[in-house]
C-alpha positions in Angstrom: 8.3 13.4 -6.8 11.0 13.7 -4.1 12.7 10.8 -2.8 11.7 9.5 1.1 15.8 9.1 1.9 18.6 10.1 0.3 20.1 7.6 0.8 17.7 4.7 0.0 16.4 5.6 -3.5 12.2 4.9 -2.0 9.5 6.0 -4.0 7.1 7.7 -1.4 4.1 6.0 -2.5 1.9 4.8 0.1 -1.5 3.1 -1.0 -4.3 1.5 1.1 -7.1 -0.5 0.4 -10.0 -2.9 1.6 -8.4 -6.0 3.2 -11.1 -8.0 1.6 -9.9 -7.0 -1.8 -7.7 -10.0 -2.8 -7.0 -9.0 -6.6 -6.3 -5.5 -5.7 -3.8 -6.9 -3.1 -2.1 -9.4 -5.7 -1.6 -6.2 -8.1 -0.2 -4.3 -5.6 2.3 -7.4 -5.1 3.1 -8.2 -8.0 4.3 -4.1 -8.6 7.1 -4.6 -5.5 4.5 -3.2 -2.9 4.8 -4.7 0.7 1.6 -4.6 2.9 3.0 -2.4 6.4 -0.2 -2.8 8.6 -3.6 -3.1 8.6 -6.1 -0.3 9.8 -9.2 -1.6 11.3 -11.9 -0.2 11.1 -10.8 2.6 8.4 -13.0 2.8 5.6 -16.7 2.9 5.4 -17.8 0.4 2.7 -21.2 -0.4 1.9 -22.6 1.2 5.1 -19.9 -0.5 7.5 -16.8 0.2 8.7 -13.9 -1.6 7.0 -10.3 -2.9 7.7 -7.5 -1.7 5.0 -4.0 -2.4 4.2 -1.7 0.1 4.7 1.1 -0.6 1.4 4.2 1.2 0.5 7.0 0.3 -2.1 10.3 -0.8 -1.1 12.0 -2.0 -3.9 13.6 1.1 -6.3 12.7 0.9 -9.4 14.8 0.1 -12.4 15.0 3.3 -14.6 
């Protein structure tokens, strides 16, 4: 996987998911992802449209 900037060691790793979706969002957390934005209206769950976090991970990893 290529690097986002050489000169920021990022991971280009860029998740979303449901809003609503606490424990998902407390995983993604607790792995060094930050939420960047939501996106309303995104996803269509359960017959309706639905907001999503937009996540990406800052923090480099430890190798």
């Amino acid at each position: 996987m290529k690097e986002a900037s050489p000169a920021i060691p990022l991971q280009p790793i860029e998740p979303t998911e449901g809003a609503d979706k606490q424990p998902a969002l407390a995983l993604y957390l607790r792995h060094d992802f930050d939420v960047e934005g939501q996106l309303l209206d995104y996803a269509m769950h359960e017959g309706r449209l639905s907001n999503v976090h937009g996540k990406a991970r800052h923090k480099p990893r430890e190798h």
